[in-house]
VMD Tcl script that draws the C-alpha trace (Angstrom):
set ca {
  {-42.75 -10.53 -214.93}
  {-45.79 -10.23 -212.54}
  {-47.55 -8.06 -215.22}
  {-47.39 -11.27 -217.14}
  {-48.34 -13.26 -214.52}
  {-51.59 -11.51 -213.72}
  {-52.87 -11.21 -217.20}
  {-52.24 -15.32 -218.10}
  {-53.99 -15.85 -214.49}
  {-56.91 -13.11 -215.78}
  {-57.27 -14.47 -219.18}
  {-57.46 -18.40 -217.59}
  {-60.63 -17.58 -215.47}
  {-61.65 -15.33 -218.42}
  {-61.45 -18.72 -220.79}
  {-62.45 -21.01 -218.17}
  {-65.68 -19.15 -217.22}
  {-66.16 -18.70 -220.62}
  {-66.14 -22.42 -221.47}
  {-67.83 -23.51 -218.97}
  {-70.67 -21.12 -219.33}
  {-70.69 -23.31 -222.59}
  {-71.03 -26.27 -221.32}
  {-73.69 -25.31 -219.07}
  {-75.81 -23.76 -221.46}
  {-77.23 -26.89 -222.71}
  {-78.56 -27.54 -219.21}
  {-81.45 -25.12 -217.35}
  {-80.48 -25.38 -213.71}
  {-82.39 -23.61 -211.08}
  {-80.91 -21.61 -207.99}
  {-82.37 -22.41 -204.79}
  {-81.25 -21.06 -201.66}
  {-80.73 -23.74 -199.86}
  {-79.69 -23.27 -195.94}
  {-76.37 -24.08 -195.72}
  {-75.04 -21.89 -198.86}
  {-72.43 -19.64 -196.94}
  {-69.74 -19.45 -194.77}
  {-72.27 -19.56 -191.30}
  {-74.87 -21.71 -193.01}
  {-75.99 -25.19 -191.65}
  {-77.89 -27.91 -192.49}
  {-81.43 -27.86 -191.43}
  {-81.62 -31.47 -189.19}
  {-85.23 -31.90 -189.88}
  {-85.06 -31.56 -193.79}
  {-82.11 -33.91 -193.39}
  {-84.43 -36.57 -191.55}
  {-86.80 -36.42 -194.28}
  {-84.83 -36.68 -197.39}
  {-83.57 -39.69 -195.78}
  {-87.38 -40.75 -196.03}
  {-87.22 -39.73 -199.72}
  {-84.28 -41.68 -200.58}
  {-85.11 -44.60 -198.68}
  {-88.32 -44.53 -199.86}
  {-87.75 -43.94 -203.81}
  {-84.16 -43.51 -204.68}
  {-82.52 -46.93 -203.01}
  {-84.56 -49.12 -205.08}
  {-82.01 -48.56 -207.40}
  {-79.08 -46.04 -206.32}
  {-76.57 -46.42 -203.47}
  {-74.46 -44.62 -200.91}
  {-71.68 -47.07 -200.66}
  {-69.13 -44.83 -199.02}
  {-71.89 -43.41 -196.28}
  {-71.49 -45.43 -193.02}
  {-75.28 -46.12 -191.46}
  {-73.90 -45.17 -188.14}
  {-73.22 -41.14 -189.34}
  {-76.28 -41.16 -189.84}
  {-76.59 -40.48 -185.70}
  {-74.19 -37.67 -185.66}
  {-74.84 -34.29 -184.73}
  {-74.70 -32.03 -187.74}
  {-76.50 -34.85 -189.98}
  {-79.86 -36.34 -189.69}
  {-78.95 -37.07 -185.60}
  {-81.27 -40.33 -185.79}
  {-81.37 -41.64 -182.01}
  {-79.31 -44.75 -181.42}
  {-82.22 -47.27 -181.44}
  {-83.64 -45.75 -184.39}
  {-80.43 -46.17 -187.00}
  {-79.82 -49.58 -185.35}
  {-83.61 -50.21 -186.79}
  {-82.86 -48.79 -189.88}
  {-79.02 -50.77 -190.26}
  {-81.05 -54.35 -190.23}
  {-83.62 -53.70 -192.91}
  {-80.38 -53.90 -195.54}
  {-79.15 -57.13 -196.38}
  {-75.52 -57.38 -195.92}
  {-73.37 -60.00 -197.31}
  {-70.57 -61.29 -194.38}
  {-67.89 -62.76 -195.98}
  {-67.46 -64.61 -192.94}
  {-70.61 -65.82 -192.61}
  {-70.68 -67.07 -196.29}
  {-73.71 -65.54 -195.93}
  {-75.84 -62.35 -195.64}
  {-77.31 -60.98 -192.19}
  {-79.01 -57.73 -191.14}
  {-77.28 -54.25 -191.48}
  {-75.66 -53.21 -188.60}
  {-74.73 -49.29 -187.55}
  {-71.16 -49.92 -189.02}
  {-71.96 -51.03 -192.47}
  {-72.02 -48.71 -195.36}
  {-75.38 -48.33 -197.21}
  {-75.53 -50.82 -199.81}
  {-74.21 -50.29 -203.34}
  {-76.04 -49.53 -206.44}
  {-78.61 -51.69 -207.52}
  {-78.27 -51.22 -210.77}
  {-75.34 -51.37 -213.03}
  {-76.53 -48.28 -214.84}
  {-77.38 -46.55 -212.37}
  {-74.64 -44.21 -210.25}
  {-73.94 -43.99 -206.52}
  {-75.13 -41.11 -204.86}
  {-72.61 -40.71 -202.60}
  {-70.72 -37.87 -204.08}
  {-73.38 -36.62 -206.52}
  {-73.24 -33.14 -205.02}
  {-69.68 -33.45 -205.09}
  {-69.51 -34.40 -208.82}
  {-71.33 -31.89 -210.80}
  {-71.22 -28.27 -211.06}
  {-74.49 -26.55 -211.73}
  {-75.86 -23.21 -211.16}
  {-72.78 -21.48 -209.33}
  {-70.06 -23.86 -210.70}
  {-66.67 -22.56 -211.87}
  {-67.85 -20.01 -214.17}
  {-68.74 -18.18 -210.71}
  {-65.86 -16.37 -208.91}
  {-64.38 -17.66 -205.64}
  {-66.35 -15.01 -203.17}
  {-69.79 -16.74 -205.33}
  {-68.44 -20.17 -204.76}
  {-67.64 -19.62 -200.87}
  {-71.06 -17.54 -200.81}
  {-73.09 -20.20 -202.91}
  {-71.03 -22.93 -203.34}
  {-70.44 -25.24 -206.72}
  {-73.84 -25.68 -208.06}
  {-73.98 -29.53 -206.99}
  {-77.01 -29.16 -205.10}
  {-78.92 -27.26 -207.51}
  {-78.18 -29.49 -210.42}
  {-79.46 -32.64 -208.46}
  {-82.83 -30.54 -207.38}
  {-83.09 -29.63 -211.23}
  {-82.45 -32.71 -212.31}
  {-85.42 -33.70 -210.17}
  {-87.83 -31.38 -211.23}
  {-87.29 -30.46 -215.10}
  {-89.08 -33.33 -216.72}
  {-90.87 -32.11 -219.37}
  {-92.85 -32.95 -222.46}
  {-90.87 -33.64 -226.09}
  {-89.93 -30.70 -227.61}
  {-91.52 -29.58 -230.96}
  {-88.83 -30.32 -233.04}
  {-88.56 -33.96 -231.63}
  {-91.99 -35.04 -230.18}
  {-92.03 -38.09 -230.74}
  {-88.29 -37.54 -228.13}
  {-86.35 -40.85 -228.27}
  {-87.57 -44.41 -227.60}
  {-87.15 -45.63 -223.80}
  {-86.03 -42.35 -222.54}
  {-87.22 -39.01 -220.84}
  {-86.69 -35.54 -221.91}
  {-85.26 -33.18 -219.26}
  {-84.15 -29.72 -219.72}
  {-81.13 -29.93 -216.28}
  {-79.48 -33.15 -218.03}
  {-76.68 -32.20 -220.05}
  {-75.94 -34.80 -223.15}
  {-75.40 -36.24 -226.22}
  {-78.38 -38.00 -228.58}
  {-80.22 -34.96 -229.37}
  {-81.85 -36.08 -232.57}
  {-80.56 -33.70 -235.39}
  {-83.97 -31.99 -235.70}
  {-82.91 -30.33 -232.14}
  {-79.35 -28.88 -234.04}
  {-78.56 -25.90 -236.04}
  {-76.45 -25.88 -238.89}
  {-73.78 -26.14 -237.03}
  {-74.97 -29.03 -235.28}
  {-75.33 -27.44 -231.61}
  {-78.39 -28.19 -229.87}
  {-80.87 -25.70 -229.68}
  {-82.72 -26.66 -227.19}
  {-82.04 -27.07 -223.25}
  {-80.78 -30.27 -221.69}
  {-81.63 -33.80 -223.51}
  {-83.18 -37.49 -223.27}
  {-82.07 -39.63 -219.97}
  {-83.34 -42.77 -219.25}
  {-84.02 -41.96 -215.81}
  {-87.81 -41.67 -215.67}
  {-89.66 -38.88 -213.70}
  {-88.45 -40.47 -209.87}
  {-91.08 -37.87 -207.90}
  {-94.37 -37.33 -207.99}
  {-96.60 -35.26 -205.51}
  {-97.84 -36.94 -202.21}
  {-95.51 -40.03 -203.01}
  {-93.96 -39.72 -199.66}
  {-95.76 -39.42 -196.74}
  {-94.15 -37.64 -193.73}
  {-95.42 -38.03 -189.92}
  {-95.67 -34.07 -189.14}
  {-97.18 -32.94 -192.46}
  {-94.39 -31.14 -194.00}
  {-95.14 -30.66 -197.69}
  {-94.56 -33.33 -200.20}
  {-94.91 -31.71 -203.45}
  {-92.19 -32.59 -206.87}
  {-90.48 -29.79 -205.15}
  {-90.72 -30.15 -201.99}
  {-89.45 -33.54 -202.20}
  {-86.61 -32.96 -204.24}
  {-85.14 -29.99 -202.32}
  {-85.24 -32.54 -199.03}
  {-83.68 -35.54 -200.82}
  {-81.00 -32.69 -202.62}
  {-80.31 -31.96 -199.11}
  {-79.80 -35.75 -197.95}
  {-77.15 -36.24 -200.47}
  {-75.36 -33.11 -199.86}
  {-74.82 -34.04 -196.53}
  {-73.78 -37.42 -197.74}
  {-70.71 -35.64 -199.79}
  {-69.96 -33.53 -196.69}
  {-70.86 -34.72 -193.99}
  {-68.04 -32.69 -191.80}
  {-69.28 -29.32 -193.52}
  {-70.53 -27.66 -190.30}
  {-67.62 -28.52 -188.24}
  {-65.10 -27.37 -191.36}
  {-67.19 -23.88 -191.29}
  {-66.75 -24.13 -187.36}
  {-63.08 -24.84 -187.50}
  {-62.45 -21.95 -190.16}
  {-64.45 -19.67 -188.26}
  {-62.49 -20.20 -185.32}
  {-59.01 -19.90 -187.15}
  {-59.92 -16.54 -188.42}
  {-60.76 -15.17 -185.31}
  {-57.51 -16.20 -183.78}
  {-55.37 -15.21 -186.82}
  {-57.37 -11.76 -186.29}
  {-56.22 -11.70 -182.67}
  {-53.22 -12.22 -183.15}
  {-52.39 -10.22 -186.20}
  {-53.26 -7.41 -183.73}
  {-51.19 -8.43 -181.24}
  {-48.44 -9.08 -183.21}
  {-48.50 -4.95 -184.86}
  {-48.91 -3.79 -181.10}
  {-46.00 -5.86 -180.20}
  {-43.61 -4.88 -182.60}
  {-44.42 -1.30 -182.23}
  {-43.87 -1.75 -178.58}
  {-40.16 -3.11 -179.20}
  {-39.01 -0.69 -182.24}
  {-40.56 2.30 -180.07}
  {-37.32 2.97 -178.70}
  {-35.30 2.57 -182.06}
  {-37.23 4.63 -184.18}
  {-38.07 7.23 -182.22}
  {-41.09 9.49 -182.40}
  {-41.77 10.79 -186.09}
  {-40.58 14.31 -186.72}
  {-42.29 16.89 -188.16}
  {-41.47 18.72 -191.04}
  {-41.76 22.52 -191.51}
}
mol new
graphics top color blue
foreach p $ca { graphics top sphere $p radius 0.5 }
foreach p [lrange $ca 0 end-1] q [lrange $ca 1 end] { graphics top cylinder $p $q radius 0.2 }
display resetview
């Protein structure tokens, strides 16, 4: 019966890497190692701070965080904004009191606003959503090591705008080619006779959001494509999980003390079957 058991459970994650090693090879995501990959890694506070600049700057015009509160945006393990600073940034949103009949200025306990577009998701649990790089077709030690890819398909996404591809350059009217987005409406020229694409990614009609020196940041970190889209991938994991360095803190702790007292536990009941058992004898 358990023989059985373990080979259905081996040939599931055989089959489910398999397929979605698939999936993801229509999409050419890039690893990057970001800093809180890991079971001790954190986020970095001051990359935090300034992909809050890059989304704030670029990315609200049209995407929202509607289930971010402004006020996290203060807490250690985040962005830590002082007080007076996320109160400042609360009122430049316009928030519509249904009390009031009316809008008024953000306040610290408002969410960021929602979408401004209908087409165009919320951010809020981008990182959450999408497995890239070391989704499931990893194992679980490369998933707790690396985690699911989220992060590196939003950076990718970012950053792999290219031009048409020969066998479609004149691409698709009103949309971008990008070799991270995974999709339908590759023109047939793009399929083999099988119809599978046979080139990476597809057209979205998301245009190329970054450009270098678009952003301007006070101490003169870089602002390159890159640069840029590493700090704002960063932003928006933190936005999907936001408790992630007190979760790593908590589990930490929890295997320390089941350590401990596994240990005492063994010494313990050694200690009360001493007398029972009896020292070992030795054979001749």
């Amino acid at each position: 019966m358990f023989r059985k058991l373990a080979i259905s459970a081996v040939s599931a994650l055989v089959m489910g890497s398999g397929a979605a090693m698939a999936a993801g090879a229509a999409g050419h995501i890039t690893d990057v190692p970001f800093s809180w990959e890991g079971p001790f890694g954190k986020y970095d506070e001051n990359q935090l701070q300034r992909g809050l600049q890059v989304y704030t700057e670029v990315c609200s015009a049209c995407h929202g965080l509607k289930f971010v509160p402004i006020r996290s945006l203060a807490e250690e393990g985040g962005p830590h904004l002082p007080a007076d600073q996320v109160r400042a940034y609360a009122e430049q949103f316009d928030i519509f009191d249904a009390e009031l009949d009316d809008t008024r200025p953000g306040k610290p306990t408002d969410h960021f606003p929602m979408s401004g577009l209908s087409n165009a998701p919320d951010l809020s649990l981008m990182a959450k959503a999408r497995a890239g790089f070391h989704g499931p077709a990893g194992t679980g030690i490369s998933q707790l090591v690396n985690g699911i890819g989220g992060a590196e398909y939003i950076y990718s996404l970012l950053t792999h705008y290219e031009e048409n591809p020969e066998c479609a350059p004149d691409g698709i009217d009103g949309f971008y080619y990008n070799t991270a987005f995974s999709a339908g409406g590759v023109p047939d020229t793009c399929k083999d006779e099988k119809g599978i694409s046979t080139i990476p990614g597809s057209w979205i009609a998301m245009g190329p959001p970054l450009s270098d020196e678009q952003v301007e940041f006070q101490n003169g970190e870089p602002n390159t494509v890159s640069a840029m889209a590493q700090d704002v991938t960063a932003f928006l994991m933190w936005t999907a999980e936001p408790k992630m360095m007190a979760r790593k803190q908590a589990g930490f702790t929890a295997v320390i003390f089941l350590t401990i007292l596994s240990v005492l536990l063994y010494l313990s009941n050694k200690r009360l079957w001493a007398g029972v058992k009896g020292p070992k004898k030795k054979h001749a």
